[in-house]
C-alpha positions in Angstrom: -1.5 17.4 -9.3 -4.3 15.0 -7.9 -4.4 14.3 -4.0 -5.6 10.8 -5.0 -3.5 7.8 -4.0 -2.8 5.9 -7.3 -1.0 2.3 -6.5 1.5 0.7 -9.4 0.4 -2.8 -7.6 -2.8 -2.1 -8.0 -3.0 -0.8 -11.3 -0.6 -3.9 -12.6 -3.2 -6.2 -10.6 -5.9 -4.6 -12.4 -4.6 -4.8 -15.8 -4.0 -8.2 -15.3 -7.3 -9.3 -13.9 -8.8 -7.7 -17.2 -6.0 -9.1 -19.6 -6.9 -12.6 -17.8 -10.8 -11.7 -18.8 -9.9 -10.7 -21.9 -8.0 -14.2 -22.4 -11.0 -16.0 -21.7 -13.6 -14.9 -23.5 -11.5 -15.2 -26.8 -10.9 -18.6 -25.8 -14.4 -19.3 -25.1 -15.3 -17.5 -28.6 -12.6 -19.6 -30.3 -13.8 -22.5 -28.8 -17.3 -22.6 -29.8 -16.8 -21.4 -33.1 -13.8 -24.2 -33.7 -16.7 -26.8 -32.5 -18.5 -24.9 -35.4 -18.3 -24.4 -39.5 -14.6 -24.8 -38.8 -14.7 -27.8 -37.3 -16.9 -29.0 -39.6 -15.1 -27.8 -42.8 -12.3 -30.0 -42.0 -13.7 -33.1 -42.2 -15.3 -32.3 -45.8 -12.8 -34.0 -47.9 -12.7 -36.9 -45.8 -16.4 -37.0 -45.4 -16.7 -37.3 -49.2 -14.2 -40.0 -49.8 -16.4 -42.1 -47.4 -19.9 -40.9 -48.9 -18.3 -42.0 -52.5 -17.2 -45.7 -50.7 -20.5 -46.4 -49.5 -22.5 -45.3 -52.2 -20.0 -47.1 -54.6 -20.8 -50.3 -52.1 -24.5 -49.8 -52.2 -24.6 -49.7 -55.8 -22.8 -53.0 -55.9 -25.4 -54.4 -53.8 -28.2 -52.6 -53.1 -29.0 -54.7 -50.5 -26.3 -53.2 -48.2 -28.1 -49.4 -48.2 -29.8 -50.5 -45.2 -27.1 -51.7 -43.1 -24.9 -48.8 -43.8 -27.4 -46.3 -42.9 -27.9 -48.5 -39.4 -24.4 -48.7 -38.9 -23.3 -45.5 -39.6 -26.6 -43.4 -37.9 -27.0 -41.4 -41.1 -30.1 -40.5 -43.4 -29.7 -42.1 -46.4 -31.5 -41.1 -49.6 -31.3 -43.3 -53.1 -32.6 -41.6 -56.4 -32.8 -44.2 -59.4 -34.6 -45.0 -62.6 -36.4 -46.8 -59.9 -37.6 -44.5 -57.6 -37.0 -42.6 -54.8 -36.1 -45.2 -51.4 -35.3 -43.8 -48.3 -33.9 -45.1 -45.0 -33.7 -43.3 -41.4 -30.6 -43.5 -39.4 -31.9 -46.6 -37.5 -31.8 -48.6 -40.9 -35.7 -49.0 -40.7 -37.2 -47.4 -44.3 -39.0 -44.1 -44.1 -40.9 -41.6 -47.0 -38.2 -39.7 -48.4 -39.8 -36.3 -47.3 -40.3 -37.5 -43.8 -36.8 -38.1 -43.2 -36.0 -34.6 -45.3 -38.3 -32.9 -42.9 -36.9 -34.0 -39.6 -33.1 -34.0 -41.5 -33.5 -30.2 -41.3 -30.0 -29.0 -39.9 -28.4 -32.1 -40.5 -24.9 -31.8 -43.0 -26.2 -33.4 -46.7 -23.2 -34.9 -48.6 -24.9 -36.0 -52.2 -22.7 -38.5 -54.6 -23.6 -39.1 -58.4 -23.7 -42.8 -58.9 -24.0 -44.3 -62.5 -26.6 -43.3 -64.9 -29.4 -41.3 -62.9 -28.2 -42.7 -59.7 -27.1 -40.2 -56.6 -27.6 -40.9 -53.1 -27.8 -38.7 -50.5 -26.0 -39.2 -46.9 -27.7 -36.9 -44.2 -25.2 -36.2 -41.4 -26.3 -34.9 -37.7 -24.0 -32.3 -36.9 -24.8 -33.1 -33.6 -22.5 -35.9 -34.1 -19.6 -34.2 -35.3 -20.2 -31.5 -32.6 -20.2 -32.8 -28.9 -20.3 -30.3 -26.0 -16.7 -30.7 -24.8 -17.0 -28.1 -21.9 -14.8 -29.8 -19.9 -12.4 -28.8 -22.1 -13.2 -26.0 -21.9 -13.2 -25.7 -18.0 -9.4 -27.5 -18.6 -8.7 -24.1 -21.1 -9.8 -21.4 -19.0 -7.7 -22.9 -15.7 -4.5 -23.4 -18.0 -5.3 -19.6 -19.0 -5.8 -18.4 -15.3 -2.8 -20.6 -13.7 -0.6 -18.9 -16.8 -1.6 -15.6 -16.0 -1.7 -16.1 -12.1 2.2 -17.1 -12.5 3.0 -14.1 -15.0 1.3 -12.0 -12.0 3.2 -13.4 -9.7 6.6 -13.3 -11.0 5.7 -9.8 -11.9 4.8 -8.9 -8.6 8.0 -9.9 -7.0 10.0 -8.0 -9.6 8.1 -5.1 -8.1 8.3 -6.1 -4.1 11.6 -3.9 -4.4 9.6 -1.2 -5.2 7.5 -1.5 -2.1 9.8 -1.6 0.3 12.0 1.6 -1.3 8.9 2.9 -1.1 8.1 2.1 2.5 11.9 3.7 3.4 11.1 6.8 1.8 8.1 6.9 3.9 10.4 6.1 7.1 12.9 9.0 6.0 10.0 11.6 5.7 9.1 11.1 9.2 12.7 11.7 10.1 14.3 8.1 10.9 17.8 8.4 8.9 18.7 4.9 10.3 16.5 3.3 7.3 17.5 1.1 5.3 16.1 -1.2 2.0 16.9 -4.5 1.3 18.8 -5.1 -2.2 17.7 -8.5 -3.1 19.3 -7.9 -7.3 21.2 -5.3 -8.8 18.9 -4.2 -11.5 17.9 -0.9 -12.0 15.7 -0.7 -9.0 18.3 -2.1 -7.6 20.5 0.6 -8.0 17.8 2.7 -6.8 17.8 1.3 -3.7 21.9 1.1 -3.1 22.0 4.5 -3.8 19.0 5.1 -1.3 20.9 3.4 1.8 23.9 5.0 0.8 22.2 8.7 1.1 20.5 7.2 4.1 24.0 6.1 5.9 25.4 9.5 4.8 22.4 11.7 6.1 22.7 10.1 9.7 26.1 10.3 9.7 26.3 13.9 9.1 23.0 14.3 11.9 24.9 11.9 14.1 28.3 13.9 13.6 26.4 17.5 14.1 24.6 16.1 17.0 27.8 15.1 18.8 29.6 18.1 17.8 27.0 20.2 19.4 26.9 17.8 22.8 30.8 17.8 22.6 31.1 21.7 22.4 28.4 22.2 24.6 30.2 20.8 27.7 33.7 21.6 26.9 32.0 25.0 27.7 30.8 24.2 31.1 34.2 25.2 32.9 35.6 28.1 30.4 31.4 29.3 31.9 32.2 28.8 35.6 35.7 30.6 35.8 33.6 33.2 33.9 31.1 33.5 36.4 33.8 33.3 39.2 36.0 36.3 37.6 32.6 38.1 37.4 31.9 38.1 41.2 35.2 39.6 41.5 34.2 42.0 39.4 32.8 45.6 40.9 29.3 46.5 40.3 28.7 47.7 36.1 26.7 48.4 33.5 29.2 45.9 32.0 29.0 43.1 35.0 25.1 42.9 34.3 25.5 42.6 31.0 28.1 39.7 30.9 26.1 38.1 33.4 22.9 38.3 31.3 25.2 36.8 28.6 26.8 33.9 30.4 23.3 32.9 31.7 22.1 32.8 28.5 24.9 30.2 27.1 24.6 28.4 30.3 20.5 27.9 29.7 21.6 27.0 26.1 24.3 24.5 26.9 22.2 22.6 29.6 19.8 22.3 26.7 22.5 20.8 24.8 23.3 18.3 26.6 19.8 17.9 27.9 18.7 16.8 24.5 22.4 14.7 24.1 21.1 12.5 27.0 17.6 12.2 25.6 18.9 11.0 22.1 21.2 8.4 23.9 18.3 7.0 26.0 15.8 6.9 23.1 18.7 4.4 21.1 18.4 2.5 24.5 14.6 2.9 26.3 13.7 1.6 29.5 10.4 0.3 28.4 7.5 -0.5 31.3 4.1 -0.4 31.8 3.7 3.0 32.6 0.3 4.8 33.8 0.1 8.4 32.1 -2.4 9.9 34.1 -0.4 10.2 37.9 2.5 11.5 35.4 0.6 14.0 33.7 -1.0 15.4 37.0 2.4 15.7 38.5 4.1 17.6 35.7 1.1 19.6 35.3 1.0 20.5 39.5 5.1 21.7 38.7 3.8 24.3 36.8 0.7 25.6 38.6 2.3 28.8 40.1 3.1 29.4 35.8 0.6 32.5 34.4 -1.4 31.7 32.6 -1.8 28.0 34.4 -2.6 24.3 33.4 -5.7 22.4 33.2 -6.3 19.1 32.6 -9.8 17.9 30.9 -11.5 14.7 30.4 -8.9 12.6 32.0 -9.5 8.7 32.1 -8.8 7.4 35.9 -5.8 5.1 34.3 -4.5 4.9 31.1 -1.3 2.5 30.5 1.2 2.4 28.1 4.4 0.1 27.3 7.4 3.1 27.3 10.3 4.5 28.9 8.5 7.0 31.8 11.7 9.5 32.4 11.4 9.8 28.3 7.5 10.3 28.5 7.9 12.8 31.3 10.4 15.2 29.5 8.0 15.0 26.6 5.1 16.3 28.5 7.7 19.0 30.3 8.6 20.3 27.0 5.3 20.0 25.9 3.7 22.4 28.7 6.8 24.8 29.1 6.8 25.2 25.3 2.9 26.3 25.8 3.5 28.6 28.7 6.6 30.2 27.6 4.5 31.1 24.4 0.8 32.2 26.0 0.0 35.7 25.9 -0.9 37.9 28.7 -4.3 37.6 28.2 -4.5 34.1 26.8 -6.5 31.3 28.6 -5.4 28.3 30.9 -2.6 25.9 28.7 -5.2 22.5 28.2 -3.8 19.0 28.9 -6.2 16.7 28.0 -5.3 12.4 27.7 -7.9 10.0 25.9 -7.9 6.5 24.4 -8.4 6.7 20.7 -8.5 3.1 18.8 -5.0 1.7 19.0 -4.1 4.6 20.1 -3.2 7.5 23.3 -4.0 10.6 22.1 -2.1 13.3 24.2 -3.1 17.3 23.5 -1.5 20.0 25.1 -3.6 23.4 23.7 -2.4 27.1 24.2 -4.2 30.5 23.7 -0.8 32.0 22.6 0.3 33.6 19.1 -0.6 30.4 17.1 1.7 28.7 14.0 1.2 29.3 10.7 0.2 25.8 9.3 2.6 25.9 6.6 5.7 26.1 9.7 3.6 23.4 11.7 6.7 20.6 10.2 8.9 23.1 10.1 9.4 23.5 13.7 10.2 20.1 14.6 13.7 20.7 13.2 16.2 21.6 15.5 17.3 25.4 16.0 14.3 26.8 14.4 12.5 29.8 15.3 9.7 31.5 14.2 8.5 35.3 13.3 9.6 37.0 16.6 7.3 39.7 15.5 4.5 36.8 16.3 5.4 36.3 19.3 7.9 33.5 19.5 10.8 35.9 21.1 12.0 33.1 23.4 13.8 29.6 23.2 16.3 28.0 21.1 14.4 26.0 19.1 15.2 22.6 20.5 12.1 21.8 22.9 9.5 20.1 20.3 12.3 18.7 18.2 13.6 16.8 21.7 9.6 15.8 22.0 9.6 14.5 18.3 12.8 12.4 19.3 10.9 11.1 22.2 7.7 10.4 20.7 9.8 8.5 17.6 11.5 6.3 19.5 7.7 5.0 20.9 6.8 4.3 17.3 4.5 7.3 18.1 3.3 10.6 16.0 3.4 14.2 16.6 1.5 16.9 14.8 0.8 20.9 15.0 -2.4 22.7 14.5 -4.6 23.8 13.4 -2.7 26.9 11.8 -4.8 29.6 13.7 -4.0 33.1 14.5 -4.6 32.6 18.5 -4.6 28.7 19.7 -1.8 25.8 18.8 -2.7 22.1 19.6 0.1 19.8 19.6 -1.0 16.0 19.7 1.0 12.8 20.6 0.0 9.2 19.1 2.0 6.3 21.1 1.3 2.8 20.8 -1.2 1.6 23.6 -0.4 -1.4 25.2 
């Protein structure tokens, strides 16, 4: 399958911009060939009827050859037992083979007159033939204003399209709360009523699991604390340790829980403010100095400001770090922080020396409760952290991405909105 972008607008906007071509060049064609033989052709029976009336006329008087010739611009040629007379278009007599030699072109209509009588009427097509190009100019508009409607209409059948498109794009990225106008119920309307309906269900069901979790999570806080009250009753044990090692755990994991509950209710609600990243970076990263194997920060700006909620933006970068630390290595290199303008853009890059991601899990471990290879290294955590920082970073109109797929170094990069 081709990586290149092919556009159904585009394509119908290019076979109409060469159906409208098409259009007018037959017309033109058509045109000039119906001011042509075929135009001409249809004016041969009448042509004759008044060739035989005037010849009949000048026969009758002969008198009258002249006038008709001036009146009606035409050549006009007399054979008789005579001789040969001719007359020139202005009425004025002329030698017969003058006016034949500058008559070349012209349409000849010959009538047989009594005895050895004919006359012969020479015609400029010029006449009959006019240059009528603004009529032209009048056909070619009709043909573009037809076709420009027929695009139009067209393309407004299609704007449904575009915008299920632009929700499927939405849903990709993760926001379940999308939804697609349904302007007609045709069969991309359908398309799209089933697509909000999917949609509605989907964030229902990650709504529902979401508050199950944060539900369950602190009922569990006080069954926990008796827990750890009964175990300092209890005597010293192999058994004691082990419980306690236990209830830790869940207590770590349920403060998680609801650590990401409150985060999902604040992004539905942010604090927005003009908020300067660089004194919040250098704090977060001077909480985790006495951390092996340490933070660094590189090539920060002296201010940077962005419009966003700044107790969001500071758990992201939390996460952010932690999640690098708790993954380097023992002999992996400082965690990088680095914060730089880019366009429209804040680019925010938090680089480890630890195990690394495979690039085809980079997505995958946005999702919630995921966990990688433990065998790579990624023993610790419950799978939450950079799901919790894709929440964030979504609810800023922002992007998040992992790479670059390598055996030792992961880069995770943030996109918000500046401004």
């Amino acid at each position: 399958m081709s990586g290149r972008r092919s556009s159904l607008i585009s394509r119908f906007a290019l076979s109409t911009a060469l159906l409208a071509a098409t259009l007018i060049v037959l017309a033109t064609i058509f045109f000039h060939f119906l001011r042509g033989d075929l135009f001409m052709d249809s004016f041969s029976a009448p042509l004759e009827e008044w060739a035989s009336s005037m010849a009949a006329m000048i026969a009758a008087d002969p008198e009258m050859a002249s006038a008709v010739a001036k009146n009606h611009q035409v050549g006009l040629i007399i054979h008789s037992d005579d001789g040969v007379i001719a007359f020139a278009p202005g009425g004025e007599p002329i030698d017969p083979e003058l006016l034949l030699k500058h008559a070349v072109g012209f349409r000849q209509i010959q009538v047989h007159g009594q005895g050895h009588q004919s006359f012969s009427f020479y015609l400029d097509r010029k006449d009959f033939s006019q240059p009528r190009y603004s009529l032209l100019g009048g056909l070619v508009a009709l043909l573009l204003i037809t076709v420009g409607f027929v695009y139009y209409v067209q393309a407004s059948q299609l704007k449904p399209l575009r915008w299920l498109r632009d929700g499927v794009d939405a849903v990709s990225k993760g926001d379940f709360s999308t939804r697609v106008p349904v302007v007609r119920m045709d069969e991309i309307g359908h398309v799209a009523q089933a697509f909000n309906t999917m949609t509605q269900r989907v964030e229902q069901m990650i709504n529902d699991h979401d508050r199950l979790m944060a539900d369950v999570s602190h009922e569990l806080r006080s069954p926990m604390a008796r827990i750890k009250v009964a175990l300092e009753l209890m005597p010293e044990s192999k058994m004691r340790g082990e419980i306690t090692r236990d209830v830790r755990e869940m207590e770590a994991l349920t403060t998680v829980l609801l650590e990401r509950e409150r985060v999902r209710n604040r992004t539905a609600r942010l604090d927005a403010e003009q908020v300067d990243l660089v004194p919040l970076l250098q704090d977060v990263v001077k909480s985790f100095a006495k951390r092996p194997p340490g933070v660094v920060c590189q090539d920060l700006p002296d201010q940077l400001t962005v419009n966003a909620d700044a107790t969001l933006i500071k758990v992201l970068v939390q996460n952010l770090v932690d999640n690098a630390l708790k993954f380097s290595l023992p002999d992996s290199e400082a965690v990088k922080v680095s914060l730089q303008r880019d366009s429209d853009d804040v680019l925010l890059s938090v680089e480890d020396d630890g195990p690394g991601i495979p690039a085809e899990q980079a997505d995958r471990v946005l999702e919630p409760f995921v966990k990688l290879d433990p065998s790579r290294g990624h023993k610790s955590g419950y799978g939450l952290g950079l799901n919790l920082c894709q929440r964030i970073v979504q609810a800023h109109k922002g992007t998040i991405s992992i790479g670059p797929g390598q055996v030792r170094r992961t880069v995770v990069e943030v996109r918000l909105p500046a401004g």
